[in-house]
C-alpha positions as CSV (number, residue, x, y, z in Angstrom):
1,X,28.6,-0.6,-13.3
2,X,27.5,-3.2,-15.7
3,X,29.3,-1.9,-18.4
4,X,32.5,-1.5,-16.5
5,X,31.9,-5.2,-15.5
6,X,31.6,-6.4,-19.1
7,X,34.9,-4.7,-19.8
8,X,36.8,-6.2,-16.8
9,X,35.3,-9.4,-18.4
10,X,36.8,-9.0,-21.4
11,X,40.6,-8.5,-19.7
12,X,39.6,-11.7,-18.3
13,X,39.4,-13.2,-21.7
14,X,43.0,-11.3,-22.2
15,X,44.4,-13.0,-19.2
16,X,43.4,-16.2,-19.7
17,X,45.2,-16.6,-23.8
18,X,48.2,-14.6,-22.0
19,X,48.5,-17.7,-19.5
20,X,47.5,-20.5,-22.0
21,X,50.7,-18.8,-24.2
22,X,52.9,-18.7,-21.0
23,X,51.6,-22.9,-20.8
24,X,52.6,-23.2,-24.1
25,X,56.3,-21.7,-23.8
26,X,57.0,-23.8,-20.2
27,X,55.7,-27.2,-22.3
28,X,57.5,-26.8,-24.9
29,X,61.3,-26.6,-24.2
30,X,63.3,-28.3,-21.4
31,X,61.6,-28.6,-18.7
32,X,64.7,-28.1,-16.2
33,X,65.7,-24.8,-18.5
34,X,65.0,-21.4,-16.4
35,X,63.1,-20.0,-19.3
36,X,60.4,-22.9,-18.5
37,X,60.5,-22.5,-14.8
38,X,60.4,-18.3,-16.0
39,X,57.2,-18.7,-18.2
40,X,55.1,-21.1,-15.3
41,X,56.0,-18.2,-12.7
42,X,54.2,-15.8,-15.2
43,X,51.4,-18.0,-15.8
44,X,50.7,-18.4,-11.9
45,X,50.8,-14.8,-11.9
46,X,48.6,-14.1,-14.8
47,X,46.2,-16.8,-13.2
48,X,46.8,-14.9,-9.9
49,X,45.7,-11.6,-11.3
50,X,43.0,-13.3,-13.4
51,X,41.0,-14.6,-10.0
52,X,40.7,-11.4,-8.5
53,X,39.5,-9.2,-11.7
54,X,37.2,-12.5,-11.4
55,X,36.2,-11.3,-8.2
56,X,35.9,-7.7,-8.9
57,X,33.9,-8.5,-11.6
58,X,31.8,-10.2,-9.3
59,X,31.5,-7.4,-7.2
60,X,30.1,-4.9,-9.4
61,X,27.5,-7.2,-10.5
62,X,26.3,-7.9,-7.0
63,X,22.6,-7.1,-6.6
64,X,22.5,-5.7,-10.6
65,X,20.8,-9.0,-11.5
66,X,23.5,-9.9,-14.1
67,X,25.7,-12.5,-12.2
68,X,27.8,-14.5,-14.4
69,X,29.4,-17.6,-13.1
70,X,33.1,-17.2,-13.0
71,X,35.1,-18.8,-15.6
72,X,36.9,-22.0,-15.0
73,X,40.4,-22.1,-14.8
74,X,40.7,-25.5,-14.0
75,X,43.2,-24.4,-10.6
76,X,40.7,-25.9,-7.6
């Protein structure tokens, strides 16, 4: 289970440059253009999908005495 959990962690990783790139597209065009509005919809949902392999991640370490704290997102 561990070593599934170090993989999910490493999607995590995936998911979190695919969401600072969606950040990047939304900041850097007009902010009233639909392709900004398009790329923060897809970074909510990467962020989305991102918590919860967070807490499946969590899940298969549960009781394997190699809990990692979640990484921040900065979304609280």
């Amino acid at each position: 289970m561990a070593d599934m959990a170090d993989r999910l962690e490493g999607m995590l990783e995936e998911l979190s440059d695919l969401a600072m790139d969606a950040l990047r597209r939304a900041t850097s065009g007009d902010p009233d253009s639909g392709e900004t509005g398009d790329a923060l919809a897809l970074e909510r949902r990467i962020l989305k999908a991102r918590r919860a392999l967070e807490k499946t991640v969590t899940a298969l370490r549960e009781g394997s005495g190699t809990f990692r704290e979640p990484l921040d997102d900065g979304a609280a």
